[in-house]
C-alpha positions as CSV (number, residue, x, y, z in Angstrom):
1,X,0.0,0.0,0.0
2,X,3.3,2.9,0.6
3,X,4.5,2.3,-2.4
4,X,1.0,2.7,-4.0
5,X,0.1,5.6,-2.1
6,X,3.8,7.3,-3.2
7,X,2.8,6.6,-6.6
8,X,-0.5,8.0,-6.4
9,X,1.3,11.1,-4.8
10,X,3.7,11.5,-7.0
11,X,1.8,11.8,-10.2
12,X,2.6,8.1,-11.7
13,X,-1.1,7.6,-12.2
14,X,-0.2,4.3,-14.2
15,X,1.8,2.9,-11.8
16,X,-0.5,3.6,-9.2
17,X,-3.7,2.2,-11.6
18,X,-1.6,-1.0,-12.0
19,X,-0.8,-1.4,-8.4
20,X,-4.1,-0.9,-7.4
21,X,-5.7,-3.3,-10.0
22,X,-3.1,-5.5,-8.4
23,X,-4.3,-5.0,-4.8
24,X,-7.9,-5.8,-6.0
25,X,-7.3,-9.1,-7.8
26,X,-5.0,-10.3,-4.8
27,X,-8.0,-8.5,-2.0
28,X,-10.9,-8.6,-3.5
29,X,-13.8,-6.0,-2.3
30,X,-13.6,-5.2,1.1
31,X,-12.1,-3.3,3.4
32,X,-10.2,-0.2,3.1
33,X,-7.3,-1.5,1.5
34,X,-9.8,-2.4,-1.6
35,X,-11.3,0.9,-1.8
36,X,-8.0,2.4,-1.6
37,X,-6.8,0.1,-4.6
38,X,-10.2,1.1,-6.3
39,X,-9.1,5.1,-5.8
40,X,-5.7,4.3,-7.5
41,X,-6.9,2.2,-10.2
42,X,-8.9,5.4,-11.3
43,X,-12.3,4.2,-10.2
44,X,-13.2,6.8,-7.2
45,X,-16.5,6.2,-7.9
46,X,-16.8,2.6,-7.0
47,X,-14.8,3.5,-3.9
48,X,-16.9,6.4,-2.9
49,X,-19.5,3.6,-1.0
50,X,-16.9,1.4,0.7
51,X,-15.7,4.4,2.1
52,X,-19.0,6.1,3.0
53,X,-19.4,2.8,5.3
54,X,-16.1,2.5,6.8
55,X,-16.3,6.7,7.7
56,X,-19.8,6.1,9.2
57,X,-18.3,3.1,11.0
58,X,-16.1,5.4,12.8
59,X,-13.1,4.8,10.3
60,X,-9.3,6.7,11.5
61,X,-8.4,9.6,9.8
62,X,-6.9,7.4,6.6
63,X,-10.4,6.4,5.8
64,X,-11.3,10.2,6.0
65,X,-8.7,10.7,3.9
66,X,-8.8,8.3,1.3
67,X,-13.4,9.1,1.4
68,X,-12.2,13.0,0.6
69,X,-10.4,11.8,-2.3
70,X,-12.6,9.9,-3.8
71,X,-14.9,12.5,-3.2
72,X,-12.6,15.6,-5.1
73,X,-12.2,12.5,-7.9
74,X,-15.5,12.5,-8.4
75,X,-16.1,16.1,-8.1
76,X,-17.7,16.9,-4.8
77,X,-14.6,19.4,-3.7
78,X,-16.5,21.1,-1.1
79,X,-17.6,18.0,1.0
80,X,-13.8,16.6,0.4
81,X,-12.8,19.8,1.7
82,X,-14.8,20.0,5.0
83,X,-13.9,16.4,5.7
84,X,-10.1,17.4,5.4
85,X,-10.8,20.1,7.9
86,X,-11.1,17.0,10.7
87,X,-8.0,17.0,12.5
88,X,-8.5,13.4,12.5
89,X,-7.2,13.6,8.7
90,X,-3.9,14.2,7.7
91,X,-2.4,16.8,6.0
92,X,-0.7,14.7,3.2
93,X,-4.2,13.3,2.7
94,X,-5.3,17.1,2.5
95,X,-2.5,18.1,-0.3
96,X,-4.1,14.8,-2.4
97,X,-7.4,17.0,-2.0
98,X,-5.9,20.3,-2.3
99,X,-3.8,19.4,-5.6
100,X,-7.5,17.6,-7.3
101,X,-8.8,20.9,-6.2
102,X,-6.5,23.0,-8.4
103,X,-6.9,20.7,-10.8
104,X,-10.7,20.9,-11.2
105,X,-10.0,24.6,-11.1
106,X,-11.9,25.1,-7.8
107,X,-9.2,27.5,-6.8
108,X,-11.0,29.1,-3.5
109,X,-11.5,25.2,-2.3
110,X,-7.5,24.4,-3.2
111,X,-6.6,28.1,-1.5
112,X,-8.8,27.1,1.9
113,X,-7.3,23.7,2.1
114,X,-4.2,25.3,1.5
115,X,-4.1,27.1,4.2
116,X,-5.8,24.6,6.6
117,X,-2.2,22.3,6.0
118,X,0.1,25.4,6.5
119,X,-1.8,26.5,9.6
120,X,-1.9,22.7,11.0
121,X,0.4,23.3,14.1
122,X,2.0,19.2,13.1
123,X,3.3,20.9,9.8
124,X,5.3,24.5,10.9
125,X,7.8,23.0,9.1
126,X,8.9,20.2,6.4
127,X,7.5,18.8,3.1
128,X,3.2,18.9,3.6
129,X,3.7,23.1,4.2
130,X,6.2,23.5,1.2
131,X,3.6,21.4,-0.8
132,X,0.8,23.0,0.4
133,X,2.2,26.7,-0.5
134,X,3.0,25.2,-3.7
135,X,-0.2,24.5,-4.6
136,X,-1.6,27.9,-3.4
137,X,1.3,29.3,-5.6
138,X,-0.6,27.6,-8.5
139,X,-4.1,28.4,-7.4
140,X,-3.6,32.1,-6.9
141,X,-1.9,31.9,-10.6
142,X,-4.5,30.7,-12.4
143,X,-6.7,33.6,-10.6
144,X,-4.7,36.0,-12.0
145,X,-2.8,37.3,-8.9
146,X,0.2,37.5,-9.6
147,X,1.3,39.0,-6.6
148,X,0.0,36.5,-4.2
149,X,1.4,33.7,-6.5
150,X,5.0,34.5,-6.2
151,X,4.5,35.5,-2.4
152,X,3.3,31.9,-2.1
153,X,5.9,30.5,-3.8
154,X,8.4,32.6,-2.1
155,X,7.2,30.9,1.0
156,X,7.3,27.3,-0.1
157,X,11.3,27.6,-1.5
158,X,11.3,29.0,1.5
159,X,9.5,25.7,3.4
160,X,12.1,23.5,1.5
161,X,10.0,23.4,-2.1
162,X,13.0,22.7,-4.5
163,X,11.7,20.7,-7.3
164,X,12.8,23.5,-10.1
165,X,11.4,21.0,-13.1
166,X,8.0,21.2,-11.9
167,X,8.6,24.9,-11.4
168,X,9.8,25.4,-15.0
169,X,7.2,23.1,-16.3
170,X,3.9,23.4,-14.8
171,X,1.0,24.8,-16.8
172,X,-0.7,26.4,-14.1
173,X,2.5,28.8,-13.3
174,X,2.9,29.9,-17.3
175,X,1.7,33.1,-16.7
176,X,4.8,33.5,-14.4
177,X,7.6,32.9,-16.2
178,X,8.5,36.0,-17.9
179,X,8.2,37.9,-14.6
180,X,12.1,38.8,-13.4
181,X,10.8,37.6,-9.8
182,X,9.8,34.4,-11.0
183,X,13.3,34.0,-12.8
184,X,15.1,35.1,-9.5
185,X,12.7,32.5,-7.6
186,X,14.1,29.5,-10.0
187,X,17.5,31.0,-9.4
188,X,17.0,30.5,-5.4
189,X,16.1,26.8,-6.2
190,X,18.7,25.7,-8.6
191,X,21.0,28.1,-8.3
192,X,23.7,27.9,-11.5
């Protein structure tokens, strides 16, 4: 399920959809691993009900987590995005909604989430912040405010955010890369 799950997160939505078919053909239906395997086999909808049952069970904050991803999957970003303001949930599962949130272009959800993870007091410092700022970054980008983009990504190099490809290469920050601030900000993270 970790390597799954790292797949999942890091955007090898193959891998993930071939580990997860995996999962179900050794598992089976039940259970959260199954609906976890049915999330990253790209069938959220399938795992929204298993979920729903384990949550209203009294599922841990990983079944809250994985039900508010199936839930931004399937495009219900506002319930995903109360549920991931439980402080049973945990913030990594909070970026997955954050980051299906930006994608979906339901920019004030991914900016509220945002902020939930960087406000967590468990993440003043390390990867889930730096993440989370990312993603406002992005967010505030495709708004049009420019300003508030680079601010946030000011703060996430400054959270430890130093993968410069993705800086370079994602769509959502093209209306930034003319700007001499968003050149200086690439020079901060690779400098050379």
């Amino acid at each position: 399920m970790a390597v799954q799950a790292a797949a999942h997160r890091a955007g090898a939505e193959e891998e993930a959809r071939r580990l997860g078919e995996a999962v179900l053909a050794r598992h089976g239906g039940e259970g959260l691993e199954a609906a976890s395997a049915l999330l990253w086999a790209g069938r959220p909808e399938e795992a929204l009900q298993p979920l729903r049952t384990l949550h209203a069970a009294g599922g841990d904050g990983t079944v809250a987590g994985r039900l508010a991803e199936a839930l931004a999957d399937t495009g219900d970003l506002e319930s995903a995005a109360e549920l991931v303001r439980d402080p049973a949930v945990a913030a990594a599962d909070a970026l997955v909604v954050q980051a299906a949130a930006v994608r979906a272009r339901a920019l004030r959800a991914a900016e509220d989430i945002g902020r939930w993870v960087v406000d967590h007091p468990a993440n003043d410092a390390g990867e889930l912040r730096a993440v989370a700022l990312y993603n406002i970054g992005c967010a505030r980008s495709l708004q049009g405010d420019t300003r508030g983009a680079l601010r946030a990504l000011r703060d996430a190099v400054d959270a430890g955010f130093r993968p410069v490809q993705q800086l370079e290469t994602d769509p959502d920050l093209a209306p930034l890369r003319q700007l001499p601030e968003f050149r200086a900000l690439l020079l901060r993270v690779a400098p050379g």
